[in-house]
N, C-alpha and C positions, 0 to 999 in steps of 0.2 A: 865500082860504086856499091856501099854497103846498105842493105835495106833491112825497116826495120819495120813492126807494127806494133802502134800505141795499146795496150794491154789495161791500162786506169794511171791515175793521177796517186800519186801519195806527196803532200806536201808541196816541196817545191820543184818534186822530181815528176816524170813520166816512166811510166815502168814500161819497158817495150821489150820486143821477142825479137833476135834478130830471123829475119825472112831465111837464112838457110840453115843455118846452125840451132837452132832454136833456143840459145843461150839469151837469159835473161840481161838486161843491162839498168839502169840508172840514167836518167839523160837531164841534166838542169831544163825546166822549163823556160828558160830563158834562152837556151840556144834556138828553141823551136820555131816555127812559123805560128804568130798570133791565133790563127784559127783552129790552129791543129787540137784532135778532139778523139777522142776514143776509137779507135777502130781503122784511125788514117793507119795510112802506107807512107814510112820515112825513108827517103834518102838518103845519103850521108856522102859528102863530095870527100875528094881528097883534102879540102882546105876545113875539116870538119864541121861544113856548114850541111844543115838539114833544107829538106823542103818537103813539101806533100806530094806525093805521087796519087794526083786526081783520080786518075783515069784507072789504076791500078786499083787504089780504094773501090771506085764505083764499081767495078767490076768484080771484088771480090767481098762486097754487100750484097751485091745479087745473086754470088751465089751460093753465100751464107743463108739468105732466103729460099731461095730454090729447094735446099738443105731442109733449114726448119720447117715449109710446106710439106717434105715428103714422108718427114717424122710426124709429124702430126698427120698423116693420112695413114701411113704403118700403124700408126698406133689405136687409130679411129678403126681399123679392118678389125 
């Protein structure tokens, strides 16, 4: 299964990073899951259907956070 993360919107595309490769791609917004929103964690089955990897996202918003907290204390020292 191939993963990917939503990077911004252009039109009617999602411009996403695949999670190992880091190669850019293209994805119609219409294959996606309705909610899907910046910074999700995609999917990609063998039947080229997407989904949101929840749990995957939530876990690497917090520690993109973690992240920006400690830059900003580096940089406050």
């Amino acid at each position: 299964m191939q993963k990917y993360i939503i990077d911004r919107f252009e039109g009617d595309f999602a411009v996403c990073e695949n999670y190992d490769t880091e190669e850019i791609i293209d994805i119609l917004k219409e294959k996606l899951p309705n909610d899907a929103k910046e910074g999700d964690i995609l999917l990609k089955n063998d039947n080229e259907n997407f989904c949101i990897d929840y749990e995957e996202t939530k876990l690497r918003k917090e520690r993109m956070e973690i992240l920006k907290k400690s830059l900003k204390k580096n940089k406050e020292n």
